[in-house]
C-alpha positions as CSV (number, residue, x, y, z in Angstrom):
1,X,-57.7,-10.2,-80.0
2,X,-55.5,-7.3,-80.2
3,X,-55.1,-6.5,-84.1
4,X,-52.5,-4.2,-84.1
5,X,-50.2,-2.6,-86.7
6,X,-46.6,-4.3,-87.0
7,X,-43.8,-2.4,-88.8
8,X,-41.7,-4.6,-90.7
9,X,-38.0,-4.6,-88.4
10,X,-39.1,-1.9,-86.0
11,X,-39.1,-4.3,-82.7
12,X,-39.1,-1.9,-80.5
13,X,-41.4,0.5,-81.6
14,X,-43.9,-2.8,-81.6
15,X,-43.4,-4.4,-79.2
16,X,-43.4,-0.7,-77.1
17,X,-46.9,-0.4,-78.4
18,X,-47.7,-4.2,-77.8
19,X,-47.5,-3.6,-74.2
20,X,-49.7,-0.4,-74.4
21,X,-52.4,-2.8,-75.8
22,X,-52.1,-5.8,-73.8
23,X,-52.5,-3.1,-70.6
24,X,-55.6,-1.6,-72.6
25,X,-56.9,-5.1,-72.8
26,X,-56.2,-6.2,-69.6
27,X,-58.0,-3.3,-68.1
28,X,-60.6,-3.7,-69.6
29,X,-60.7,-7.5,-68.1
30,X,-59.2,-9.8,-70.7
31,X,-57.8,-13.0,-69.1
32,X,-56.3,-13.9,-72.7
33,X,-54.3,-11.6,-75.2
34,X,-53.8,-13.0,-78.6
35,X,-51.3,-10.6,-80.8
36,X,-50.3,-11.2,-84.9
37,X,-48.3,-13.4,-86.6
38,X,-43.6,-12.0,-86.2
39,X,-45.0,-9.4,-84.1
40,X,-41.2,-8.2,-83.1
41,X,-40.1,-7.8,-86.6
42,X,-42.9,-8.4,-89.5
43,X,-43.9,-11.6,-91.7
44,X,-40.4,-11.8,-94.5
45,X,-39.2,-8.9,-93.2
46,X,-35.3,-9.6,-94.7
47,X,-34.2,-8.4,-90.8
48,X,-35.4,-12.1,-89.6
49,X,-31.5,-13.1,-90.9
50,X,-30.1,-10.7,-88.3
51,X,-32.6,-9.6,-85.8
52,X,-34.3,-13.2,-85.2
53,X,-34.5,-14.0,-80.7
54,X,-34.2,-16.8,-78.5
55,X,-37.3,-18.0,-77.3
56,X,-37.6,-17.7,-74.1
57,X,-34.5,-15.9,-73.7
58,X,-34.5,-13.1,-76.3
59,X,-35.9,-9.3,-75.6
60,X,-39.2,-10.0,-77.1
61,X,-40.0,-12.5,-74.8
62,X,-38.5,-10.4,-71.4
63,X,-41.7,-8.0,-72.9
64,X,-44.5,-10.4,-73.5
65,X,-44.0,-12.2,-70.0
66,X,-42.9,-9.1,-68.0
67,X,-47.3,-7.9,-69.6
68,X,-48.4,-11.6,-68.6
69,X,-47.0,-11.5,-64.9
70,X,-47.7,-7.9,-64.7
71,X,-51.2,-7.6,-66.0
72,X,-51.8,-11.3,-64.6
73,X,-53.2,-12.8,-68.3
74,X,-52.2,-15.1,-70.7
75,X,-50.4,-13.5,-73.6
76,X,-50.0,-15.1,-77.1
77,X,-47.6,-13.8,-79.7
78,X,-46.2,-14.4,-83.2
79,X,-42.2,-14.2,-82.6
80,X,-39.7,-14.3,-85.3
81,X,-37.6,-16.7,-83.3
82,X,-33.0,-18.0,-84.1
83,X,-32.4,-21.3,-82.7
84,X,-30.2,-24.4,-83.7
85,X,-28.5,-21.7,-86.6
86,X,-31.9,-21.8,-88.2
87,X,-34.5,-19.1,-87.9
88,X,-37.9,-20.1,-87.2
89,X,-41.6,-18.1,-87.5
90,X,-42.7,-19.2,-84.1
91,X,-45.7,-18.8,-81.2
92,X,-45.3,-18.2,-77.7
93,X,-47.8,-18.7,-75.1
94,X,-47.4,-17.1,-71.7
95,X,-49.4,-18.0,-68.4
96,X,-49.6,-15.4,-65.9
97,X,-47.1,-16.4,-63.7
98,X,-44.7,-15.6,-67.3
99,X,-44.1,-19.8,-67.8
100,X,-44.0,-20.4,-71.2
101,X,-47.2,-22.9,-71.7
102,X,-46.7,-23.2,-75.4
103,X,-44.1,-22.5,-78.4
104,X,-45.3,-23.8,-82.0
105,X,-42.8,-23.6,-84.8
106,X,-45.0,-22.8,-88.1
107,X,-45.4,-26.0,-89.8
108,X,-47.3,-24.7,-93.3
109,X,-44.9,-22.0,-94.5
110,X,-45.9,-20.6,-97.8
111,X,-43.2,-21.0,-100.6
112,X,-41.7,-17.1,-100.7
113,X,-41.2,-18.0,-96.6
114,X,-39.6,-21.0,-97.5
115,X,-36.4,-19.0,-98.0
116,X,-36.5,-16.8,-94.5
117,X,-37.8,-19.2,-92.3
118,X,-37.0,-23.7,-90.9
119,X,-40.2,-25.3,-90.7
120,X,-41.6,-26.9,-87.5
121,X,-41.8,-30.8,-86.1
122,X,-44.2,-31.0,-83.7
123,X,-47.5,-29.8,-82.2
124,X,-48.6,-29.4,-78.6
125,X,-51.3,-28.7,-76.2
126,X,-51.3,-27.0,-72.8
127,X,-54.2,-27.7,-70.3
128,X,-55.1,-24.5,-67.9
129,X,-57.6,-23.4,-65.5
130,X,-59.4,-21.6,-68.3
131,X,-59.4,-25.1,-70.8
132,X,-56.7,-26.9,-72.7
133,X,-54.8,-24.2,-75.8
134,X,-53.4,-25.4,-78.2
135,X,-50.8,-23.0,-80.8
136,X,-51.0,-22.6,-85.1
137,X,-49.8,-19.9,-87.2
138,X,-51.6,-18.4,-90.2
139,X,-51.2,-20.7,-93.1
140,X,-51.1,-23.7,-90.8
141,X,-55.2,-23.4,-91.1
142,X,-55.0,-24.0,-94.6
143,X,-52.6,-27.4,-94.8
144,X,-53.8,-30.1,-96.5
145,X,-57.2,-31.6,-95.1
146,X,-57.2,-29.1,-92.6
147,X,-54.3,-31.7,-90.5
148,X,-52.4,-28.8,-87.9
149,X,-56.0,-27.7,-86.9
150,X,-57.7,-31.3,-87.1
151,X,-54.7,-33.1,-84.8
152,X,-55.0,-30.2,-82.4
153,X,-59.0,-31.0,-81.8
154,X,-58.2,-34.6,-81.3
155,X,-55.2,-33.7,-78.8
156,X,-58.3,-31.9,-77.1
157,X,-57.6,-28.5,-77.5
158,X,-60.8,-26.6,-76.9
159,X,-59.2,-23.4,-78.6
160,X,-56.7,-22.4,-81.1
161,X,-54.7,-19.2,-80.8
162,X,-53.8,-18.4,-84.2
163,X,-51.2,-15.7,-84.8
164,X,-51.4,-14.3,-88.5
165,X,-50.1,-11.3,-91.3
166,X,-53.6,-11.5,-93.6
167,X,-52.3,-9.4,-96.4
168,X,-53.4,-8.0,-99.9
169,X,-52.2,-6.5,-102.8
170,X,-52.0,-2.8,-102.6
171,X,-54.9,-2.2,-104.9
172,X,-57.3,-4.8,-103.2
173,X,-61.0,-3.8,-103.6
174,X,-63.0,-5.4,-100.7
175,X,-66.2,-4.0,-102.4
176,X,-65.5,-6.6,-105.2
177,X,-64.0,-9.1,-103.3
178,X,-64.7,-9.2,-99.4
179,X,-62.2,-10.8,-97.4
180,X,-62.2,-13.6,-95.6
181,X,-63.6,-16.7,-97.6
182,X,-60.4,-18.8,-96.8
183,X,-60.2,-18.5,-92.8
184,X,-64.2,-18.9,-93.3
185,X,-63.9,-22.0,-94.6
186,X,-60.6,-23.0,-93.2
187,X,-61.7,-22.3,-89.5
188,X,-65.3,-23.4,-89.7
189,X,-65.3,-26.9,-90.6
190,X,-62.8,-28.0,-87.8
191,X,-64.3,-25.5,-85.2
192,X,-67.9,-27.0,-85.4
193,X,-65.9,-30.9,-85.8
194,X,-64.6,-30.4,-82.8
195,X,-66.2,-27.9,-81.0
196,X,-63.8,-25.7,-80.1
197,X,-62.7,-21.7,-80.6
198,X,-60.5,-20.7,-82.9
199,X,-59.0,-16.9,-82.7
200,X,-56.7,-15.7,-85.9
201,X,-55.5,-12.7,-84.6
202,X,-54.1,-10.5,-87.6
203,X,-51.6,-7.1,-87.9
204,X,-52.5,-4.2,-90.1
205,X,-50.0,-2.0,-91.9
206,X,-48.3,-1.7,-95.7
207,X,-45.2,-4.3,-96.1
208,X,-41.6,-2.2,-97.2
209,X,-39.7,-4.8,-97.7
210,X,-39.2,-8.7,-98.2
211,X,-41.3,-10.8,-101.5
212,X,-44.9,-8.9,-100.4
213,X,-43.9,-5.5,-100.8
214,X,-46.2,-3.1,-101.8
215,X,-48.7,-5.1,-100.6
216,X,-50.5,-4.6,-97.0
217,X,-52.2,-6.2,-93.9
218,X,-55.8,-5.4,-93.6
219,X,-56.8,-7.3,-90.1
220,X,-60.1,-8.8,-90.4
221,X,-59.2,-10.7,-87.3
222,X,-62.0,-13.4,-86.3
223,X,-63.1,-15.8,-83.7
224,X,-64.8,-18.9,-85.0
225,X,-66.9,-20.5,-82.0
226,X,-68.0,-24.4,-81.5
227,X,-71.1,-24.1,-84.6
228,X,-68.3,-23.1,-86.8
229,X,-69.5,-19.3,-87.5
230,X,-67.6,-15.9,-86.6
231,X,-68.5,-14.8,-83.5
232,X,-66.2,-11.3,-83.9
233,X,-64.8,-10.0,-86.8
234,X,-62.5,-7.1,-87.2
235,X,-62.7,-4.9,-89.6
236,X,-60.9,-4.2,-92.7
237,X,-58.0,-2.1,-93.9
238,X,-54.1,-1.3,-93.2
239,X,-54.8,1.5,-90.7
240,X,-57.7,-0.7,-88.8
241,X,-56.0,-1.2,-85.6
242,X,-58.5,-2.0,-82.7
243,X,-58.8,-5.0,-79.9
244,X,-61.7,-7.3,-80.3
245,X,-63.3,-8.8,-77.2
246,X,-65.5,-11.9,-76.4
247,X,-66.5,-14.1,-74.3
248,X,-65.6,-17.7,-74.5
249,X,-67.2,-20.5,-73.1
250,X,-65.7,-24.0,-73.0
251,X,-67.8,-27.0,-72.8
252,X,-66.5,-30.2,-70.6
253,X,-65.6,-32.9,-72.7
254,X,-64.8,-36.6,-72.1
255,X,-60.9,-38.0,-71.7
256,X,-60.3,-39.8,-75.4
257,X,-61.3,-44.0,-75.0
258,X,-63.8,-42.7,-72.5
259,X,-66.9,-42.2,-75.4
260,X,-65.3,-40.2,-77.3
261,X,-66.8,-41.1,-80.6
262,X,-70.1,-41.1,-78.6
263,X,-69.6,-37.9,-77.4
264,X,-68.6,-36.0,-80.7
265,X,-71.3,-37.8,-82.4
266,X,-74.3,-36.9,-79.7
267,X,-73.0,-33.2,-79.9
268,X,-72.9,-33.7,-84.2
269,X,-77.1,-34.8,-83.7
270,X,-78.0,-32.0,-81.1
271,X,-76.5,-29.4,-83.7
272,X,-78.5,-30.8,-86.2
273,X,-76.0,-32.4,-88.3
């Protein structure tokens, strides 16, 4: 979970030091990389109208898979993404061999994104040798009854990479209010449900431009395991760069018709529920 800081429409500088993290991770034996929320360009930065890429074709992409196939991982990424004439706040997931296993289109787009960004259609899964990942981004946590993160579990994703720009306003005291209630609460629920992972991988940094500035990203990254409790948690603040590490275990479940109900309740009684 590399929580990194993401200058609002400096792509190359981030995604230059991107791929100095991804090889920091990878040597240090990650076999999956999850990065924040527009990682080329920053969440409402106003050069999304001009600077937005292709997915797969555009020059963030050429990065992020040249680090999958070169580092041989799985790399996950927020990309601010131009297709159809629209621009999009998308996910990309890479295999190792630098196939594109996933690409999400933010479904729950905050109002003040409403202007920058087309909202998604659809939702998928991709099933690997490590489990079956499934793609959300930030807000999509949060939508009503917990759906994006509720229809992935029952697609039979056994973890969520979550992209995400957790910001604050510039005077934020996290004496007086800690953060991290909502992903808490948002994460927890549908993680134990469904016994899965869930990773929100945030940026750090102060936001110039766009309807946040003056306010700033403060990480807090966290992975939220199959009893619905963090696991990791990064820390605080808009200089609190750092890559969090864990292990992840993925328990075998059942094809859907084949006990599923069974299954999910039998787990539900052995957790005590």
């Amino acid at each position: 979970m590399i929580q990194m800081r993401v200058e609002g429409g400096a792509r190359v500088r981030n995604l230059a030091h991107a791929s100095e993290l991804i090889a920091r991770a990878a040597a240090e034996g990650a076999q999956v990389v999850v990065l924040p929320e527009a990682l080329n360009l920053g969440w409402t930065h106003p050069s999304a109208e001009t600077e937005a890429e292709e997915i797969p074709g555009g020059y963030t992409c050429a990065l992020l898979r040249a680090a999958a196939t070169r580092h041989r991982l799985h790399v996950c990424a927020g990309v601010i993404e131009r297709a159809e004439g629209r621009v999009f706040n998308a996910a990309v997931l890479f295999n190792p061999a630098g196939e594109v296993l996933l690409h999400h289109r933010k479904l729950n787009e905050l109002e003040i994104g409403h202007p920058y960004y087309a909202l998604g259609d659809r939702l998928g899964v991709a099933r690997t040798p490590l489990g079956t990942f499934a793609l959300m981004i930030c807000a999509d946590a949060f939508a009503r009854g917990q759906i994006v993160s509720r229809t992935l579990g029952l697609m039979g994703a056994d973890a969520i990479l979550s992209p995400c720009a957790w910001a604050v306003p510039g005077d934020h005291d996290p004496q007086r209010e800690p953060y991290g209630r909502l992903w808490r609460e948002s994460y927890g629920p549908v993680a134990r449900d469904y016994r899965m992972w869930i990773a929100g991988v945030s940026n750090v940094g102060s936001i110039a431009a766009g309807p946040w500035r003056g306010r700033k990203c403060i990480g807090c990254s966290m992975l939220v395991g199959p009893e619905g409790e963090p696991v990791v948690t990064g820390p605080y603040g808009e200089a609190a760069e750092t890559i969090l590490y864990a292990e992840v275990t993925v328990e075998p479940r059942p094809a859907q018709g084949d006990g599923w109900e069974r299954h999910w309740a039998a787990a539900a009684r052995t957790a005590g529920a």
